[in-house]
Biotite code that builds the C-alpha atoms (Angstrom):
import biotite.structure as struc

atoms = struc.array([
    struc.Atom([17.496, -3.105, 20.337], chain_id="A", res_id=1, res_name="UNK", atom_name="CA", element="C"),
    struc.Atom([14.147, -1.236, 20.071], chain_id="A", res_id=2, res_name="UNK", atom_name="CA", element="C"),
    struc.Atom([11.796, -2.733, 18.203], chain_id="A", res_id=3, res_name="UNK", atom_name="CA", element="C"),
    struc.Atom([10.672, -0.431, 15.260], chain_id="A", res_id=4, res_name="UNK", atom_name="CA", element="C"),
    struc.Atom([7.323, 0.741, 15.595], chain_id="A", res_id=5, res_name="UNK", atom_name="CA", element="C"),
    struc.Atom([4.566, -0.325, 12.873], chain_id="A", res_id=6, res_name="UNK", atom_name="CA", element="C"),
    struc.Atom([1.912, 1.918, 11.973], chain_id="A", res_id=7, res_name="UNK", atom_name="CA", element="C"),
    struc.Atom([-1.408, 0.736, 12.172], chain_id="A", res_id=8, res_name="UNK", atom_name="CA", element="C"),
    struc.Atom([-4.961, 1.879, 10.311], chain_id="A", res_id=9, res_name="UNK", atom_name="CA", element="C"),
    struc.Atom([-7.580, 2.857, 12.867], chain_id="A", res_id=10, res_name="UNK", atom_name="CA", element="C"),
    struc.Atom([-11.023, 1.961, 11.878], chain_id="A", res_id=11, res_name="UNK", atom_name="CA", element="C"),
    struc.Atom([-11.933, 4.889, 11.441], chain_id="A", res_id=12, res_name="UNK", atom_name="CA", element="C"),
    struc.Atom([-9.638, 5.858, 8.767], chain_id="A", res_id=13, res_name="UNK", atom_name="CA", element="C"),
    struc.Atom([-10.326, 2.730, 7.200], chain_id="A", res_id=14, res_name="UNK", atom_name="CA", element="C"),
    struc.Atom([-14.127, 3.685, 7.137], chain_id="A", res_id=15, res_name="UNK", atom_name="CA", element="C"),
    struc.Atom([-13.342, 6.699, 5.733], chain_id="A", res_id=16, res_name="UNK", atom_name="CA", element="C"),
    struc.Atom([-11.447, 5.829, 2.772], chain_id="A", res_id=17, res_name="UNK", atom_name="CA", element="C"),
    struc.Atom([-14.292, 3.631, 1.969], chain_id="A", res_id=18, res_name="UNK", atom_name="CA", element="C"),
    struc.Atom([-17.194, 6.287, 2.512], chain_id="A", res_id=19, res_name="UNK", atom_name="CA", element="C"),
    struc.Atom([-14.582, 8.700, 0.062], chain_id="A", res_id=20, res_name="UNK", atom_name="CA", element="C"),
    struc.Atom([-13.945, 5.702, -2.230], chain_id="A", res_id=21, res_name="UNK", atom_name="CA", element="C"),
    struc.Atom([-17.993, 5.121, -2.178], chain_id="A", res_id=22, res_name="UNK", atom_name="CA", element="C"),
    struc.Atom([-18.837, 8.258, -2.766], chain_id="A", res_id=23, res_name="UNK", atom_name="CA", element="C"),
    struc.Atom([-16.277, 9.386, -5.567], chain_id="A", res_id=24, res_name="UNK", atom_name="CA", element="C"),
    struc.Atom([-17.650, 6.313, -7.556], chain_id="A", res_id=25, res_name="UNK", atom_name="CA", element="C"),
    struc.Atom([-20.994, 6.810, -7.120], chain_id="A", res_id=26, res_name="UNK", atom_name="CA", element="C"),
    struc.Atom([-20.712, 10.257, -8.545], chain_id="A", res_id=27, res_name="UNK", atom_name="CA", element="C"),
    struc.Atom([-19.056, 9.684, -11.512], chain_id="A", res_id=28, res_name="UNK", atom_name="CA", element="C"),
    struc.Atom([-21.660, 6.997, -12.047], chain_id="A", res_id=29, res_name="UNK", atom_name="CA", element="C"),
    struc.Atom([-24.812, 9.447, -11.630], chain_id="A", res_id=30, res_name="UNK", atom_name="CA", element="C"),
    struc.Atom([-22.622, 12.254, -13.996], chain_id="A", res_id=31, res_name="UNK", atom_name="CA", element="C"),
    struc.Atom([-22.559, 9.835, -16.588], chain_id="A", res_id=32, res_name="UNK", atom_name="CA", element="C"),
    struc.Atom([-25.739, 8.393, -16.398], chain_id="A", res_id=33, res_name="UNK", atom_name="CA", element="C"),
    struc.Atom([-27.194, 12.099, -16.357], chain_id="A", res_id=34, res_name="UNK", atom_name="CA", element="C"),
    struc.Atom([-24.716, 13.205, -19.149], chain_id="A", res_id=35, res_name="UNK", atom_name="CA", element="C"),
    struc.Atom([-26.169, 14.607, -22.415], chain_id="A", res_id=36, res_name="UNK", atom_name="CA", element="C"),
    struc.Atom([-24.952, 11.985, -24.719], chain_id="A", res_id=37, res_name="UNK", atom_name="CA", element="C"),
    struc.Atom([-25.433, 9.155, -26.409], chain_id="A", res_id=38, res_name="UNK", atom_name="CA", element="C"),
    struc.Atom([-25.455, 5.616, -24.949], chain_id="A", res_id=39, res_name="UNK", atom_name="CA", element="C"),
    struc.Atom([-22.357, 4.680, -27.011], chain_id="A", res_id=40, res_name="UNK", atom_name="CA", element="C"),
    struc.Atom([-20.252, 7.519, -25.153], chain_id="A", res_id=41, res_name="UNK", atom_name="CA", element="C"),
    struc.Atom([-22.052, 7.103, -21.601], chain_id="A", res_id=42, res_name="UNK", atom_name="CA", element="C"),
    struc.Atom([-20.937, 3.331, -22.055], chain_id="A", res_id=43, res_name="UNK", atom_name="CA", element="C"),
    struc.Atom([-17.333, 4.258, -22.935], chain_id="A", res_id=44, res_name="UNK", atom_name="CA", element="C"),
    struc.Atom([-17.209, 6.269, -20.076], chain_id="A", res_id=45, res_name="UNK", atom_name="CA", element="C"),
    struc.Atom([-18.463, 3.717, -17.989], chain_id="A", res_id=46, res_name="UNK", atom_name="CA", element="C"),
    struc.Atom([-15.760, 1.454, -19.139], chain_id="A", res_id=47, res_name="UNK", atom_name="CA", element="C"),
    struc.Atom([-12.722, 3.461, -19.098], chain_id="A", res_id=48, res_name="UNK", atom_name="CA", element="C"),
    struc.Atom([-14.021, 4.758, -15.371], chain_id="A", res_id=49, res_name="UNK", atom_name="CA", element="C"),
    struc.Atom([-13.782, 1.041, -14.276], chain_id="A", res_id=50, res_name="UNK", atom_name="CA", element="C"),
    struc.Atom([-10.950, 0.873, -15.745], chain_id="A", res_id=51, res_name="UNK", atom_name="CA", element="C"),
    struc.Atom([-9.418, 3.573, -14.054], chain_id="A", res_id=52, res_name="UNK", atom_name="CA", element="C"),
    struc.Atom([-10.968, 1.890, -10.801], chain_id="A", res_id=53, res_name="UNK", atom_name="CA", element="C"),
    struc.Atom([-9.055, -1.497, -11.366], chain_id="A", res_id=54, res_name="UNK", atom_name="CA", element="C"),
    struc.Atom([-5.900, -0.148, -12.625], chain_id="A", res_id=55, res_name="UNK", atom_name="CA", element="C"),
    struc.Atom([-5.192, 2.357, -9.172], chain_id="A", res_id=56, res_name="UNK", atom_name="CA", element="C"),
    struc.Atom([-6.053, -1.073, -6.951], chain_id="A", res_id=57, res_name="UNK", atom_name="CA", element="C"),
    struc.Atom([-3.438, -2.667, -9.075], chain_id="A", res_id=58, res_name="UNK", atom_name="CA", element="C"),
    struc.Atom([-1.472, 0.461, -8.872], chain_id="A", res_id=59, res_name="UNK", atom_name="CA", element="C"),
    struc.Atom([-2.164, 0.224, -4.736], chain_id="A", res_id=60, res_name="UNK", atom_name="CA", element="C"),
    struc.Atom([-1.341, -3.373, -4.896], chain_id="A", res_id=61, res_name="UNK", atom_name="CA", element="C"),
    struc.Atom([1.865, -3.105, -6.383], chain_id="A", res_id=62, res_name="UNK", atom_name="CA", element="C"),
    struc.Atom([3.190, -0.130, -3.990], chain_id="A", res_id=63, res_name="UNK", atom_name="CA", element="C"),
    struc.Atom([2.189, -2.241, -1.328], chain_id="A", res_id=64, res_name="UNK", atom_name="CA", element="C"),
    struc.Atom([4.071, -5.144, -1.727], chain_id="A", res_id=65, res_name="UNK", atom_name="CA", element="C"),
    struc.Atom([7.120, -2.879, -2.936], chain_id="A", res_id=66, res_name="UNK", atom_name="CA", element="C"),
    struc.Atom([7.389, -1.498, 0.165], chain_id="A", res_id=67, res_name="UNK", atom_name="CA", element="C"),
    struc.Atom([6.623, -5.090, 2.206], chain_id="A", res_id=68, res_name="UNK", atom_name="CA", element="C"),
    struc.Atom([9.755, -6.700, 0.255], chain_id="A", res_id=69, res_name="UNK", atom_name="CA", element="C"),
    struc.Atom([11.995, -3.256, 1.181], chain_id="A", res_id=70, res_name="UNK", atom_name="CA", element="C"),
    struc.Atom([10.859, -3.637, 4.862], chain_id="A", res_id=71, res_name="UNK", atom_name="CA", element="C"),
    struc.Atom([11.512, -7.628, 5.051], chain_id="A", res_id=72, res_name="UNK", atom_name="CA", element="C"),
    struc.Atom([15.060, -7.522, 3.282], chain_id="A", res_id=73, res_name="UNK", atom_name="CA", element="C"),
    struc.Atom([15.369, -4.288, 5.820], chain_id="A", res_id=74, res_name="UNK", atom_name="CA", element="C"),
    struc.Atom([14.660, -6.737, 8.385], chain_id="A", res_id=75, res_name="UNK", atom_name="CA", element="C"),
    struc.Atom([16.821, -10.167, 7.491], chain_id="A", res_id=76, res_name="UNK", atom_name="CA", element="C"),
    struc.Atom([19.804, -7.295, 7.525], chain_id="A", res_id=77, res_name="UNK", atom_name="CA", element="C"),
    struc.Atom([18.691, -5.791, 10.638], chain_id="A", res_id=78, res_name="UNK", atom_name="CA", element="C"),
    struc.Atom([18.734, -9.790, 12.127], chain_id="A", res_id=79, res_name="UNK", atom_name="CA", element="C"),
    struc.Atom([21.951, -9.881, 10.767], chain_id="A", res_id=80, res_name="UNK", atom_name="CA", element="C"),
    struc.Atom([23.823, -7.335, 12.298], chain_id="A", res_id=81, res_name="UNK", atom_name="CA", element="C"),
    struc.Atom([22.141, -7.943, 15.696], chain_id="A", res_id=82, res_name="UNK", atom_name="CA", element="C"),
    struc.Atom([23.712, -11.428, 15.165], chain_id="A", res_id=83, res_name="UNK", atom_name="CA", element="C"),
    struc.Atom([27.147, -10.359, 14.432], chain_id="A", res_id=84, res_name="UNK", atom_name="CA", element="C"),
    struc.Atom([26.952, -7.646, 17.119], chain_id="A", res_id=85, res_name="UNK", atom_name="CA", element="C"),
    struc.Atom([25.799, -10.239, 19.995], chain_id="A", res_id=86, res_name="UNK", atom_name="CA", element="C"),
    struc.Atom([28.789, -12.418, 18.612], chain_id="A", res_id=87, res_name="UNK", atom_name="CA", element="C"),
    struc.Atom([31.373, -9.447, 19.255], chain_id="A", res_id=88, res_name="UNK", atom_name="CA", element="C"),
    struc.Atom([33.297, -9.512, 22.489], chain_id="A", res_id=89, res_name="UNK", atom_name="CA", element="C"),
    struc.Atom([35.635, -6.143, 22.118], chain_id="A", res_id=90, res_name="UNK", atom_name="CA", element="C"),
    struc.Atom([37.905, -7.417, 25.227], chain_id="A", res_id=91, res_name="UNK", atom_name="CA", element="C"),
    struc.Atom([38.166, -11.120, 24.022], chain_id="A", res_id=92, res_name="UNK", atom_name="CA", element="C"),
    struc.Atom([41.968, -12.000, 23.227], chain_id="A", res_id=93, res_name="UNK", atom_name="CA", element="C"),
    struc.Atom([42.978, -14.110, 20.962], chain_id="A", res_id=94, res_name="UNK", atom_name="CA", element="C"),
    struc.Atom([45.711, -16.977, 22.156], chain_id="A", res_id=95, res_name="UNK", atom_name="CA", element="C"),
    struc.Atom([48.497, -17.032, 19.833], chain_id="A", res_id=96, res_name="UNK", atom_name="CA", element="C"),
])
């Protein structure tokens, strides 16, 4: 039995979803501070773009541990039938 192979995040991938994360925050913040409006609407923008930032982690959170549970129960079947296939012994008679 080959063990299945488990991807990994480089550090530089990592780094660069921060950078993008950084930098797609950052400009939203300087459009609405530089937006033509008033306070009241720069401040509800604010809000519902931190919202939007909170609910995609959750989002991300919750995709995440989806996809853990589907690859542990994946696993306990996998252990399973590895058991029940070591167990086998095609050429074993049975005494009557």
């Amino acid at each position: 039995m080959t063990k299945p192979v488990q991807p990994t995040m480089t550090a530089a991938y990592y780094a660069q979803c921060v950078i993008s994360f950084a930098v797609a925050l950052g400009s939203v913040g300087i459009g609405i501070v530089y937006l033509p409006v008033n306070p009241w609407v720069r401040a509800f923008l604010a809000v519902a773009v931190l919202y939007t930032v909170t609910s995609a982690f959750g989002l991300a959170k919750c995709v995440r541990d989806r996809q853990e549970a589907a690859n542990t129960a994946s696993r306990v079947d996998q252990a399973r039938l590895d058991k029940l296939l070591s167990e086998h012994d095609p050429f074993k008679v049975d005494n009557l």
